[in-house]
C-alpha positions as CSV (number, residue, x, y, z in Angstrom):
1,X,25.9,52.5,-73.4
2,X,27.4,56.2,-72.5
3,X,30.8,54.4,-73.1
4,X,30.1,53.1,-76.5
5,X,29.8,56.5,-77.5
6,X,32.6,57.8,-76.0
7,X,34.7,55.0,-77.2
8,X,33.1,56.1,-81.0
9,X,34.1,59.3,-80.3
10,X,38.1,58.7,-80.2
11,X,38.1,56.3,-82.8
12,X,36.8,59.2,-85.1
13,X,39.8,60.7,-83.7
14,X,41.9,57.8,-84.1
15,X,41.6,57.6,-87.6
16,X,42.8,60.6,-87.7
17,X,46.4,60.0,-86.6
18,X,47.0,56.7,-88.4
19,X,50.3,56.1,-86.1
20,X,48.5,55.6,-83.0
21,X,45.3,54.1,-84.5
22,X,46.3,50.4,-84.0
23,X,47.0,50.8,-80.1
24,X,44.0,52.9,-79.6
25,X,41.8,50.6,-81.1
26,X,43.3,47.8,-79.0
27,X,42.6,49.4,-76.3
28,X,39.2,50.2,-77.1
29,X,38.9,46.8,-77.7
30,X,39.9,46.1,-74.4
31,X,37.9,48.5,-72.9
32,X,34.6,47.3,-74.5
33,X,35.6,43.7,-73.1
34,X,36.5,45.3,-69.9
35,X,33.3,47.3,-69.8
36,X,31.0,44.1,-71.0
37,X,33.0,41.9,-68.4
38,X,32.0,44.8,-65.7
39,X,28.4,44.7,-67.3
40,X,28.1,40.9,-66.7
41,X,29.5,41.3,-62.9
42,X,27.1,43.9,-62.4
43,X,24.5,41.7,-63.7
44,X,26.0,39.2,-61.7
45,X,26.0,40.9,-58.6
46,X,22.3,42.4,-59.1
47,X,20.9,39.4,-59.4
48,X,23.7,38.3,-56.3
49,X,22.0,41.0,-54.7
50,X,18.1,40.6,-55.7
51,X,18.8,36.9,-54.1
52,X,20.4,38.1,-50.8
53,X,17.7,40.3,-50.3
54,X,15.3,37.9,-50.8
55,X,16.8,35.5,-48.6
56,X,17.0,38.0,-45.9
57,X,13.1,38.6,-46.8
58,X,12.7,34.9,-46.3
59,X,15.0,34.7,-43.2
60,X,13.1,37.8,-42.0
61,X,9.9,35.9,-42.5
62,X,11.4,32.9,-40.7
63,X,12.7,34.9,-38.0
64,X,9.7,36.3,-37.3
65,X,7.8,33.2,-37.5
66,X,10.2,31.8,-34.9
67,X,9.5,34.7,-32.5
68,X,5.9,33.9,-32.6
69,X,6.7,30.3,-31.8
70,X,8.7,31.5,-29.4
71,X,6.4,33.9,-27.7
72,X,3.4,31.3,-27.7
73,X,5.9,29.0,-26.5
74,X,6.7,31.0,-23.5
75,X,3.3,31.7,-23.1
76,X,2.3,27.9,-23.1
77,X,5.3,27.7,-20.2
78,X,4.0,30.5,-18.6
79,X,0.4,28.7,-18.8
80,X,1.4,25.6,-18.2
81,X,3.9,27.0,-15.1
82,X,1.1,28.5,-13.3
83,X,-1.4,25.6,-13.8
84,X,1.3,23.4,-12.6
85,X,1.6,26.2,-9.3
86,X,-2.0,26.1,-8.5
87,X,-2.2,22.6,-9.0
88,X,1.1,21.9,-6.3
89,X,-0.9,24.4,-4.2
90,X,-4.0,22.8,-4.0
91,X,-2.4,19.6,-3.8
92,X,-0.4,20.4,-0.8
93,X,-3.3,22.3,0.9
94,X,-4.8,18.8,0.3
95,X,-2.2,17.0,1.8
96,X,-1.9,19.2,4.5
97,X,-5.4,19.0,5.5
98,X,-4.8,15.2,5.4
99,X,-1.9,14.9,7.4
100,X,-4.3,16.9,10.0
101,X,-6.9,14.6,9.7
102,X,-4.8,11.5,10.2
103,X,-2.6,13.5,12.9
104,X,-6.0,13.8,14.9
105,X,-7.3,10.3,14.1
106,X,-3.6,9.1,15.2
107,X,-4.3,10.9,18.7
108,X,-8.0,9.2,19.0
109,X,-6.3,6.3,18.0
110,X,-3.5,6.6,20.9
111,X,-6.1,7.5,23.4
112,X,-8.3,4.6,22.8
113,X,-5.3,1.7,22.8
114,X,-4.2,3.6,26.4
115,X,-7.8,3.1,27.1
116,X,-8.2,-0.5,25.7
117,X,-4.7,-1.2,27.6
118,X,-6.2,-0.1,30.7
119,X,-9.5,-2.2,30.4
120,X,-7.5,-5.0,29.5
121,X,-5.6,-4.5,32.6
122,X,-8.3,-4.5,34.6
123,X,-10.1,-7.0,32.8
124,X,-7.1,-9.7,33.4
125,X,-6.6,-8.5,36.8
126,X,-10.5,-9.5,36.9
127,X,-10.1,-12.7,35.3
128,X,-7.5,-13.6,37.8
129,X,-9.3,-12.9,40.9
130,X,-12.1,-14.8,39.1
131,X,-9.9,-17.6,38.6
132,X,-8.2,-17.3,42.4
133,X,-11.9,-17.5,43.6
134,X,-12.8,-20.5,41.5
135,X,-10.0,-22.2,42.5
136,X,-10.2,-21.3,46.2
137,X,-13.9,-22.7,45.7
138,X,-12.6,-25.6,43.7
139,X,-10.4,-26.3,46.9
140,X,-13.2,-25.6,49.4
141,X,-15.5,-28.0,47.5
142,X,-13.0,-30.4,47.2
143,X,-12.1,-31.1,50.4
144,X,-15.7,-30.2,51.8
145,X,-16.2,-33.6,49.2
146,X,-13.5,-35.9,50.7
147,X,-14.5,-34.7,53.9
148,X,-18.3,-35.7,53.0
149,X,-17.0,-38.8,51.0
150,X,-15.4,-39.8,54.3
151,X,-18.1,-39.2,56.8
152,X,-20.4,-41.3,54.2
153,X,-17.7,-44.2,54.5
154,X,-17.8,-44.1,58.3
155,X,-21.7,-43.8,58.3
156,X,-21.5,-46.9,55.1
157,X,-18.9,-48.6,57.7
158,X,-20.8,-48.2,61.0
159,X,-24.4,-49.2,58.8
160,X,-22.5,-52.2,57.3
161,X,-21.2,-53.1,60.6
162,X,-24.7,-52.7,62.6
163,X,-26.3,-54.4,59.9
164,X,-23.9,-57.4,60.1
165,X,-24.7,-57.2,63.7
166,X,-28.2,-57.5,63.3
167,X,-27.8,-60.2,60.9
168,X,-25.7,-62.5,63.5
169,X,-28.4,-61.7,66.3
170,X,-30.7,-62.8,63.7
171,X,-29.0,-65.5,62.5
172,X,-28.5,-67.2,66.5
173,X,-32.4,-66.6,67.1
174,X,-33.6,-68.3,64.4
175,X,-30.8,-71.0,64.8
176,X,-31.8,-71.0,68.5
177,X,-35.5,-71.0,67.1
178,X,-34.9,-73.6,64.8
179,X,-33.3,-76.1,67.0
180,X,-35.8,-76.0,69.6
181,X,-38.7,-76.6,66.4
182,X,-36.1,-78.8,65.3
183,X,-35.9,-80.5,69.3
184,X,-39.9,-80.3,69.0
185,X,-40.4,-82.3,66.0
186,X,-37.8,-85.1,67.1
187,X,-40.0,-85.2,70.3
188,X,-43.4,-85.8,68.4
189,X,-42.5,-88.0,65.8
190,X,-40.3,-90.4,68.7
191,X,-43.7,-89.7,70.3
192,X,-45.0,-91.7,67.0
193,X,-42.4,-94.0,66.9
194,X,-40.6,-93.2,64.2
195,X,-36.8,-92.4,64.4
196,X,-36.0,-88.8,63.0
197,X,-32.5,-90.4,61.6
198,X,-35.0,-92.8,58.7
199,X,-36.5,-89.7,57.7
């Protein structure tokens, strides 16, 4: 507004020199266009400004939320990181104390198939001397039974043959017996008359 007046000022004196009145007032025409033009760029640029600023409040705002995020982000890590520590800790302290174990029951295991290996050693070595025996008893009672299976032939044999003896003695005393009862009978029945050929 300060120009306006300014402006009203030098047309007054203006009018007072008619010559120059035309191009003065032109140009303070021109200057209250250039002036409202200015006004409405200033306008322009306050409210250009106003919005900046609140965009930068909003991007402030937004920034800051970020850095929260951020910071309980890398806090969760952080969390997360060390739970993630102790639980690779504990897990290999587990493992560990596994591998121990089966380490040791590996050994116990070792000693006890040398063991087993050694009483299955001796155990087949057993068996064989077992078996040897067997067999060598197999043999001795084998040929202790063809030797017995022979001497029972020879005593069958030398029974067989005394008895066949016996039964040819035998048989030549009663034949011997029997023609003389035979001889006998002839005699008492030719004593009778009769002939022993009709009967």
């Amino acid at each position: 507004m300060p120009p306006k007046k300014k402006a009203k000022g030098k047309v007054k004196k203006i009018k007072k020199n008619p010559d120059r009145g035309d191009e003065l007032e032109q140009k303070y025409k021109r200057s209250v266009l250039d002036v409202e033009v200015l006004k409405e760029h200033l306008v322009l640029r306050r409210e250009v400004a106003r919005q900046a600023q609140a965009n930068s409040e909003e991007l402030k705002s937004r920034m800051k939320e970020l850095e929260q995020k951020l910071h309980e982000e890398r806090e969760d890590k952080r969390d997360i990181n060390a739970d993630l520590t102790r639980q690779y800790k504990s897990m290999k302290t587990d493992l560990e104390v596994k591998v121990q174990k089966l380490d040791a029951e590996v050994t116990t295991l070792r000693k006890q198939l040398v063991q087993c290996q050694e009483e299955l050693k001796l155990e087949r070595e057993a068996r064989q001397n077992v078996e040897q025996e067997k067999d060598a008893s197999i043999s001795d009672l084998q040929s202790q039974l063809a030797n017995m299976e022979a001497g029972y032939q020879r005593i069958l044999h030398d029974s067989l043959d005394s008895l066949l003896s016996h039964l040819a003695d035998a048989r030549l005393r009663w034949e011997e017996e029997s023609t003389a009862i035979h001889l006998e009978h002839k005699e008492l029945l030719a004593s009778f008359g009769l002939k022993p050929l009709h009967l």
